[in-house]
PyMOL CGO cylinders between C-alpha atoms (Angstrom):
from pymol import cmd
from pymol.cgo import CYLINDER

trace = [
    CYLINDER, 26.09, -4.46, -33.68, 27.51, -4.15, -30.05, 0.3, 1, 1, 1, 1, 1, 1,
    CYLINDER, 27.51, -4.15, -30.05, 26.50, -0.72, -29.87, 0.3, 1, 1, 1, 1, 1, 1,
    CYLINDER, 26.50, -0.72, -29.87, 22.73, -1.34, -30.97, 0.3, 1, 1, 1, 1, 1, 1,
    CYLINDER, 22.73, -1.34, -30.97, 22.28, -4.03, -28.70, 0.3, 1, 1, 1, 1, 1, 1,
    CYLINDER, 22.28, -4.03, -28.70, 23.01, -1.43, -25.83, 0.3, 1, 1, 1, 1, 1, 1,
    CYLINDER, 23.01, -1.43, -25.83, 20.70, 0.95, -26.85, 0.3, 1, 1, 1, 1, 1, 1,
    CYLINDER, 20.70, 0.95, -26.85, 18.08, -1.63, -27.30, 0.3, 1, 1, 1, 1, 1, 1,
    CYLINDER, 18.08, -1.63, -27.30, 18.66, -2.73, -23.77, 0.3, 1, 1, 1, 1, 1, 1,
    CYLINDER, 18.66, -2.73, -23.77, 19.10, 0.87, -22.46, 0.3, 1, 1, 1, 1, 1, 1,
    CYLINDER, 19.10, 0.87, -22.46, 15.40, 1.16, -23.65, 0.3, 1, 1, 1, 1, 1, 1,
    CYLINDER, 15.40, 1.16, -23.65, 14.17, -1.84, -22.92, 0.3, 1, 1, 1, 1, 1, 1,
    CYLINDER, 14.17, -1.84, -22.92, 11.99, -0.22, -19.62, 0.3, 1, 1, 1, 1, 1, 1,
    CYLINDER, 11.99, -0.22, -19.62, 10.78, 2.43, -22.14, 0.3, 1, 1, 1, 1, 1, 1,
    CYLINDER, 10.78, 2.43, -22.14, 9.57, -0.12, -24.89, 0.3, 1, 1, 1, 1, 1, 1,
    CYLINDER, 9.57, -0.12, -24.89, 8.11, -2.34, -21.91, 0.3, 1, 1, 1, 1, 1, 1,
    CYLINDER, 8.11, -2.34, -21.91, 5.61, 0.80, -20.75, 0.3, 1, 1, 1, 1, 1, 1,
    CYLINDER, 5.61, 0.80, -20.75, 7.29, 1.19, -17.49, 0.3, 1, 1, 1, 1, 1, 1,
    CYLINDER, 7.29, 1.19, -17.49, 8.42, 3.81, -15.27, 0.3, 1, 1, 1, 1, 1, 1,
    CYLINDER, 8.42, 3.81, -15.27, 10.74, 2.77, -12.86, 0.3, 1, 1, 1, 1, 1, 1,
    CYLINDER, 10.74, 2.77, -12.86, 11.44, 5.25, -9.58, 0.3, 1, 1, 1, 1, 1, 1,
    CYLINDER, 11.44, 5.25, -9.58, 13.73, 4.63, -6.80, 0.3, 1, 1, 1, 1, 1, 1,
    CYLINDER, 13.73, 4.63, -6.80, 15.02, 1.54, -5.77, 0.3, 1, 1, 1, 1, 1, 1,
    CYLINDER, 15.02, 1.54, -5.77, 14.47, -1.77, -7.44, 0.3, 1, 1, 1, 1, 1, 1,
    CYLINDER, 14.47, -1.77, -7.44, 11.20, -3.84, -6.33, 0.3, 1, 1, 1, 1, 1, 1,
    CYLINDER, 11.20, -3.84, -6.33, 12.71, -6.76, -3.81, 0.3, 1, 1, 1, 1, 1, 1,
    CYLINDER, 12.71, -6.76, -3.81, 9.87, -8.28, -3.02, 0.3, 1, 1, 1, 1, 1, 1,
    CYLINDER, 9.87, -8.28, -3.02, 8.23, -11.11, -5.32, 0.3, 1, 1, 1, 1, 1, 1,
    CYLINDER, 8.23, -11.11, -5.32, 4.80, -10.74, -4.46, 0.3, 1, 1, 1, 1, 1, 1,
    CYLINDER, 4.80, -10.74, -4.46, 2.48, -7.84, -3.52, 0.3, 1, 1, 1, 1, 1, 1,
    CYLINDER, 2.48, -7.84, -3.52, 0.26, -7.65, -0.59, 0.3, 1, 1, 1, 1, 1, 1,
    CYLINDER, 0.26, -7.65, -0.59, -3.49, -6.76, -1.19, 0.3, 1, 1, 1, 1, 1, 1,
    CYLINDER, -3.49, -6.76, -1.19, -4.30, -3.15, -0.28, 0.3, 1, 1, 1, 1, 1, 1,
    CYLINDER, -4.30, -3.15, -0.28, -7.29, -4.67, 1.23, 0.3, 1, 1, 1, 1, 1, 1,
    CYLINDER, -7.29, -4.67, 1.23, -5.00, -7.60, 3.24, 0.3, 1, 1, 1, 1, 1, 1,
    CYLINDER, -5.00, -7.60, 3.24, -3.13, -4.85, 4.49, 0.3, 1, 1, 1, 1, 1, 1,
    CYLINDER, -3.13, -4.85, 4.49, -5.35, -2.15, 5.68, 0.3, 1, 1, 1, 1, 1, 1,
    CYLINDER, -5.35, -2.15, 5.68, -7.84, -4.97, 7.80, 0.3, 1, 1, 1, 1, 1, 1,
    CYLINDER, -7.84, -4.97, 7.80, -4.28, -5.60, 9.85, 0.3, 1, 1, 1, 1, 1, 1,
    CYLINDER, -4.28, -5.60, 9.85, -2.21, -2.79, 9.14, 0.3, 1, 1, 1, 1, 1, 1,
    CYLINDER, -2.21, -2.79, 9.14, -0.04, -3.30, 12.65, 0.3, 1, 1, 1, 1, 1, 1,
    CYLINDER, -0.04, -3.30, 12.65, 1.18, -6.76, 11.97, 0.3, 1, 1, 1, 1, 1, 1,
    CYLINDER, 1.18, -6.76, 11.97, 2.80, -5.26, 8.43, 0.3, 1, 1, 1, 1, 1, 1,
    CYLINDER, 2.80, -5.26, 8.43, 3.89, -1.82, 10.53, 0.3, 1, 1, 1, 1, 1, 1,
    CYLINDER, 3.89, -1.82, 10.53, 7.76, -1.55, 10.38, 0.3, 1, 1, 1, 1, 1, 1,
    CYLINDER, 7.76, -1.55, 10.38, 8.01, -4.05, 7.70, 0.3, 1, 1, 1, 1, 1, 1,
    CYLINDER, 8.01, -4.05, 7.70, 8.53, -4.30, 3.59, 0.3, 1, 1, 1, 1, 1, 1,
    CYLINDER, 8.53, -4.30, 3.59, 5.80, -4.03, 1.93, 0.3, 1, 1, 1, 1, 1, 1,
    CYLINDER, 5.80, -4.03, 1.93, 4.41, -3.97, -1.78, 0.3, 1, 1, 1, 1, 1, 1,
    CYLINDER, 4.41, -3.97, -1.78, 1.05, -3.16, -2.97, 0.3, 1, 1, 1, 1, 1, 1,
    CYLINDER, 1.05, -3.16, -2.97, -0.14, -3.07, -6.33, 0.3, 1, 1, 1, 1, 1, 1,
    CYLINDER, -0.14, -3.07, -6.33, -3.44, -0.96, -7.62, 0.3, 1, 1, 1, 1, 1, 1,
    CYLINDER, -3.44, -0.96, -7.62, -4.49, 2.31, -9.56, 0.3, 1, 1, 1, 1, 1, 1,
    CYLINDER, -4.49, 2.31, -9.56, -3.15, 5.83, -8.63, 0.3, 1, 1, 1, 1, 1, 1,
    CYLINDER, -3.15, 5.83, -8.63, -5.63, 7.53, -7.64, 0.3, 1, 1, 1, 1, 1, 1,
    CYLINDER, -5.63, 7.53, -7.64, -3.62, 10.99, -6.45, 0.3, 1, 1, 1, 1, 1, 1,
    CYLINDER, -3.62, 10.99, -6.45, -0.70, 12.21, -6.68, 0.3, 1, 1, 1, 1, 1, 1,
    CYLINDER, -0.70, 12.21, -6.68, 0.99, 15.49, -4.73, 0.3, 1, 1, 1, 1, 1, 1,
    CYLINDER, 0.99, 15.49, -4.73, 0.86, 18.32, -7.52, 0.3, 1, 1, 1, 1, 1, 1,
    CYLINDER, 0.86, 18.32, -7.52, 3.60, 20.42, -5.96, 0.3, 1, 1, 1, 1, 1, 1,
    CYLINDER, 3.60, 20.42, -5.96, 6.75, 18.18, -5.91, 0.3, 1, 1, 1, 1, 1, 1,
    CYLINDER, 6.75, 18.18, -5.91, 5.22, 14.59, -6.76, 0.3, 1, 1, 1, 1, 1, 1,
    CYLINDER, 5.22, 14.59, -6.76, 6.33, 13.39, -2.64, 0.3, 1, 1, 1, 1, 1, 1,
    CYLINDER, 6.33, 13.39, -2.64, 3.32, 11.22, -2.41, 0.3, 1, 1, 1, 1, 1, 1,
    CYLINDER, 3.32, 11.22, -2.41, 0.51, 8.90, -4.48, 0.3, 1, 1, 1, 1, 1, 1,
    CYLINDER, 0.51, 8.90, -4.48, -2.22, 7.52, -3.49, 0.3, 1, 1, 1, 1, 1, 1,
    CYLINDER, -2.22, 7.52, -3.49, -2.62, 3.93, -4.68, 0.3, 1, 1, 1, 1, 1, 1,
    CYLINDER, -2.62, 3.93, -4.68, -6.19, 2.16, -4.80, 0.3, 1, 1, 1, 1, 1, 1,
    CYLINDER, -6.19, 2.16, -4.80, -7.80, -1.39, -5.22, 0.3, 1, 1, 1, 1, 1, 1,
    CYLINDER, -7.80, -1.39, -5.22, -9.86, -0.34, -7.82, 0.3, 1, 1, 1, 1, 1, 1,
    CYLINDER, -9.86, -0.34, -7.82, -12.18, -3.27, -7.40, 0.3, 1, 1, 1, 1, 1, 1,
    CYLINDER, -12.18, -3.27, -7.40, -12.64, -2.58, -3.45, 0.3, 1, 1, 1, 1, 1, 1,
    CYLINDER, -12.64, -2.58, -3.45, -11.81, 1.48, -3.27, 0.3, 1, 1, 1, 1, 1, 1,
    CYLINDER, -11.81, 1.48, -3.27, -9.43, 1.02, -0.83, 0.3, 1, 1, 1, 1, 1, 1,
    CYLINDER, -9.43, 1.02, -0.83, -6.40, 2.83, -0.72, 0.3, 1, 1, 1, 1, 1, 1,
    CYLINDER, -6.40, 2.83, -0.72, -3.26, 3.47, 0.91, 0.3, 1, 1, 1, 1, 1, 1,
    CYLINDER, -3.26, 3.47, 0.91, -0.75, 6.57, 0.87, 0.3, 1, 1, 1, 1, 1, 1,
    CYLINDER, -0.75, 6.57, 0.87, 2.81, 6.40, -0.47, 0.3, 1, 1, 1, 1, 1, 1,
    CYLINDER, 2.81, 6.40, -0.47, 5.02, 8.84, 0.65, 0.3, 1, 1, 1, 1, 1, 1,
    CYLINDER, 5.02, 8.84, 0.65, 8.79, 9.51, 0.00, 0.3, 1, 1, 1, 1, 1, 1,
    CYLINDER, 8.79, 9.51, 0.00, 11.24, 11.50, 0.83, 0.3, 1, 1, 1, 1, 1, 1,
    CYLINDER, 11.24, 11.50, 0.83, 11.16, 15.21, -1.10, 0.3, 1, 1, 1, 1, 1, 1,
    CYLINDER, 11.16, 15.21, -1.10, 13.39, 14.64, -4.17, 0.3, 1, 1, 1, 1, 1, 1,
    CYLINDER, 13.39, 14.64, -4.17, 14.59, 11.13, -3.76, 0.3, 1, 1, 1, 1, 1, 1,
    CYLINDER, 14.59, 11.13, -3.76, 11.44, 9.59, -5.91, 0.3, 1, 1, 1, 1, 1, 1,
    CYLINDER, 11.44, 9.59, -5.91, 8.85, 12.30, -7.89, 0.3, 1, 1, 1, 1, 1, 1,
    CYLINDER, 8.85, 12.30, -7.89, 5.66, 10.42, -8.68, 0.3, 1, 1, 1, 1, 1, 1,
    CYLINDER, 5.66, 10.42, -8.68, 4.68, 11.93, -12.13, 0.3, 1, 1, 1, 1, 1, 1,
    CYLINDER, 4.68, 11.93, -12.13, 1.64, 14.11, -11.97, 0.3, 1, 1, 1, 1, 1, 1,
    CYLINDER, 1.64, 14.11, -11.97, 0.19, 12.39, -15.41, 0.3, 1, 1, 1, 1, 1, 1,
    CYLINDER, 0.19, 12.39, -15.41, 0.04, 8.88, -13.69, 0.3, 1, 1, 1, 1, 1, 1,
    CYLINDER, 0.04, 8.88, -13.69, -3.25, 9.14, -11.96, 0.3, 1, 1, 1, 1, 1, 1,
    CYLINDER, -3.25, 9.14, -11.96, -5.28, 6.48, -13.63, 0.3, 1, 1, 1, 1, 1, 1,
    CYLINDER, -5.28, 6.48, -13.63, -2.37, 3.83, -14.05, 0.3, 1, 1, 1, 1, 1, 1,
    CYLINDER, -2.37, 3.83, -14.05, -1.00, 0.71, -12.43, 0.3, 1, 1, 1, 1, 1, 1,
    CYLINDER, -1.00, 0.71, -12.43, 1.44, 1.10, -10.01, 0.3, 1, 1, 1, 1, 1, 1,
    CYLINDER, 1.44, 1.10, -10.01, 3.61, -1.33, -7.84, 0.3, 1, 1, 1, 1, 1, 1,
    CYLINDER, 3.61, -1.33, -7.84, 5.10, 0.03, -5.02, 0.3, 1, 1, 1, 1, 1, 1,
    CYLINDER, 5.10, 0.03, -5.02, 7.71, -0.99, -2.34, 0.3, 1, 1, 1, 1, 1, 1,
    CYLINDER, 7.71, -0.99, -2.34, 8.54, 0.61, 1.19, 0.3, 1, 1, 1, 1, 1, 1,
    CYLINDER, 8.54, 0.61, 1.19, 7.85, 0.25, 4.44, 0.3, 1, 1, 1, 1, 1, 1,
    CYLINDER, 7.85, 0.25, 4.44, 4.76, 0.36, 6.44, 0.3, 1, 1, 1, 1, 1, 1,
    CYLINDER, 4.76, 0.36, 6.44, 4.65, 3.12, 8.96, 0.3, 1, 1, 1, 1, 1, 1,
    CYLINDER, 4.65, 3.12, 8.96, 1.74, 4.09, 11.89, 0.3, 1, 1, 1, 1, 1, 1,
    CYLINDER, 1.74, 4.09, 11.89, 1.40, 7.59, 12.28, 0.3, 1, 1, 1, 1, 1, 1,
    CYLINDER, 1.40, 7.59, 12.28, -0.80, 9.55, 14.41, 0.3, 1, 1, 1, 1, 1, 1,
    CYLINDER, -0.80, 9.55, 14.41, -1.47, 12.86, 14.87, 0.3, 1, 1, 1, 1, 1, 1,
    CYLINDER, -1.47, 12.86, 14.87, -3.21, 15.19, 16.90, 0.3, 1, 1, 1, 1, 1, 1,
    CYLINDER, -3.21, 15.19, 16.90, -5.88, 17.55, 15.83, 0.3, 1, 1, 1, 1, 1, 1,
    CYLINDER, -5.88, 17.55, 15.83, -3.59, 20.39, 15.72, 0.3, 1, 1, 1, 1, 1, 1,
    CYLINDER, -3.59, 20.39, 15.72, -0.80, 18.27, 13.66, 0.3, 1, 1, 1, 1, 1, 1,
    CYLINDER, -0.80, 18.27, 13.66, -3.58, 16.71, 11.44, 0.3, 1, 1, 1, 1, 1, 1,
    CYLINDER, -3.58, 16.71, 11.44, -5.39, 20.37, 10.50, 0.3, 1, 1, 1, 1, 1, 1,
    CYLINDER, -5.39, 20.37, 10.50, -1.63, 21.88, 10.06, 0.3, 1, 1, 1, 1, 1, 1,
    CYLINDER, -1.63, 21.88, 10.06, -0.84, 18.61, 7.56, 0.3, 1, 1, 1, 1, 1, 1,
    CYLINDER, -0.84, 18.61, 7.56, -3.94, 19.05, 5.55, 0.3, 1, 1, 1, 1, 1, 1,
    CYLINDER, -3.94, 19.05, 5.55, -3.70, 23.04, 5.25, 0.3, 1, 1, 1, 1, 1, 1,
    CYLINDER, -3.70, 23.04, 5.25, -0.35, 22.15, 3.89, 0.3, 1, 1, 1, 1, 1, 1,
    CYLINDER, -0.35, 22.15, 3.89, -1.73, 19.35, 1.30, 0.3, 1, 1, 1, 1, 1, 1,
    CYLINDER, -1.73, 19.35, 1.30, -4.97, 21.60, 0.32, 0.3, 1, 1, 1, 1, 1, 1,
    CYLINDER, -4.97, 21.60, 0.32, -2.42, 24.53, -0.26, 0.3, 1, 1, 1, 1, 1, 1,
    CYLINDER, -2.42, 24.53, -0.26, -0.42, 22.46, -2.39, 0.3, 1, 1, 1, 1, 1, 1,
    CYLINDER, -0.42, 22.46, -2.39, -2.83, 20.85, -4.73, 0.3, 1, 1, 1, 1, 1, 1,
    CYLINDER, -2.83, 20.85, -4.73, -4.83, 24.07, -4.74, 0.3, 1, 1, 1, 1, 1, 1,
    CYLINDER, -4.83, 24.07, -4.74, -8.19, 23.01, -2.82, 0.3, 1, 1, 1, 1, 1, 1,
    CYLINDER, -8.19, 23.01, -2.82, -10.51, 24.62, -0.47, 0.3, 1, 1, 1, 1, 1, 1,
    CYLINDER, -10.51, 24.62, -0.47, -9.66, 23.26, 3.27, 0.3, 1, 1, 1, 1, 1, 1,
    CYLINDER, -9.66, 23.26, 3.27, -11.75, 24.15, 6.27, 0.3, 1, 1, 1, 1, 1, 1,
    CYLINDER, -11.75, 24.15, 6.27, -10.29, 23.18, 9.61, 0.3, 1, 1, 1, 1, 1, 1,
    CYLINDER, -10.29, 23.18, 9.61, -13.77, 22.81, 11.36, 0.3, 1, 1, 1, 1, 1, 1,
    CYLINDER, -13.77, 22.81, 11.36, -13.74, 19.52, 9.01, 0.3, 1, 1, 1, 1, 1, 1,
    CYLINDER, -13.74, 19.52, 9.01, -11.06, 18.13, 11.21, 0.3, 1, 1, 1, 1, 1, 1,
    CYLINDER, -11.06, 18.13, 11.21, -12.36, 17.21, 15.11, 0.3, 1, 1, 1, 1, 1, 1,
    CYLINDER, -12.36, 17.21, 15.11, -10.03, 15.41, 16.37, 0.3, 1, 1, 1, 1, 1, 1,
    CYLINDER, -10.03, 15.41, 16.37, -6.73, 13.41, 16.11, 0.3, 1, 1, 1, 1, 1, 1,
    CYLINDER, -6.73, 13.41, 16.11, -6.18, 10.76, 14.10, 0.3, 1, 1, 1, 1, 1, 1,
    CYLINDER, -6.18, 10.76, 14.10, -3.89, 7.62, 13.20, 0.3, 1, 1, 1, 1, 1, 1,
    CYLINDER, -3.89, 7.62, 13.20, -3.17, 6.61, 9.68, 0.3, 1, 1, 1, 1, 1, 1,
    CYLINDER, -3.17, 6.61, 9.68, -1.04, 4.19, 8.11, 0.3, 1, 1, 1, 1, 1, 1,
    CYLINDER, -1.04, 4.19, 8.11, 1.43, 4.91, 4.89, 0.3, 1, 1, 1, 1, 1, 1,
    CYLINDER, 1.43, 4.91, 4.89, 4.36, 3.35, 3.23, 0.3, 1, 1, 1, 1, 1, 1,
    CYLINDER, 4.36, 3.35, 3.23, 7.60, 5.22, 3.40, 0.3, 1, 1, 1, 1, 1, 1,
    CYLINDER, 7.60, 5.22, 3.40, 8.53, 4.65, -0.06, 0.3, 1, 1, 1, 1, 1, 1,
    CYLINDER, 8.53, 4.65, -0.06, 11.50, 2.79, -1.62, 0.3, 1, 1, 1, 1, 1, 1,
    CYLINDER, 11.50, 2.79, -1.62, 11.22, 2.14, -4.92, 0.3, 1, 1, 1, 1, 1, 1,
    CYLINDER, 11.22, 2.14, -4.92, 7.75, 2.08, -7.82, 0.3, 1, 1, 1, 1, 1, 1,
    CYLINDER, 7.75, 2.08, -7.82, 6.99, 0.62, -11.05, 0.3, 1, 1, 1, 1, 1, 1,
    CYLINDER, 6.99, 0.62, -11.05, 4.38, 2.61, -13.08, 0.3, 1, 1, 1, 1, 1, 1,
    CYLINDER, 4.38, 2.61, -13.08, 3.17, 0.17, -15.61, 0.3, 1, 1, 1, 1, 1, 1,
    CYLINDER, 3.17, 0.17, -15.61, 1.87, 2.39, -19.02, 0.3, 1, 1, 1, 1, 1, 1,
]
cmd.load_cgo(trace, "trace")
């Protein structure tokens, strides 16, 4: 009886619909991708969580996702460290709850055509770097930990 009760609790994420990557969630509450893109520098540096569709997710190695307020369009990128987390490639679509922290990057032009060569390469689109004028600053969370909900 012992032994099924462990195996029933060893599923238990499985038979809930969840996916659960990385680190466990900490936070209670999640932050509106919306709340937190009109002010990103006050949550820069900090733990966040955000909760919303993926809309994207990197095709080579599963290092990033894109998660969106599907009501607003909104969305902000997750990215983690190559290996530690792999965001499957079949979640786009689903609810995800993620956890990390808030970083500002910026970039200039030459850094932000070389990082999109490298993204178009690796989900196998056309990139032209004419598209790309100038600099820019972006915010992502440095990933932690995710709950895909199925």
């Amino acid at each position: 009886m012992r032994l099924l009760l462990v195996a029933v609790l060893a599923c238990a994420p499985a038979l809930t619909g969840e996916v659960r990557l990385g680190k466990p969630l900490a936070l209670k509450e999640a932050t509106p991708i919306d709340q937190l893109l009109a002010d990103p520098d006050r949550y820069v540096g900090k733990t966040v969580q955000v909760k919303g569709t993926v809309r994207d997710v990197c095709q080579r190695m599963g290092c990033w996702t894109e998660v969106a307020n599907p009501a607003s369009g909104q969305s902000v990128r997750v990215k983690v460290k190559d290996g530690e987390i792999v965001f499957p490639k079949n979640s786009i679509g689903k609810t995800i709850v993620v956890e990390g922290t808030l970083a500002k990057i910026e970039q200039t032009r030459e850094q932000a055509i070389a990082q999109a060569k490298h993204e178009a390469e690796e989900n196998n689109r056309k990139f032209d770097p004419s598209s790309i004028t100038s600099g820019r600053t972006y915010y992502q969370i440095q990933g932690t930990g995710a709950v895909i909900l199925e």
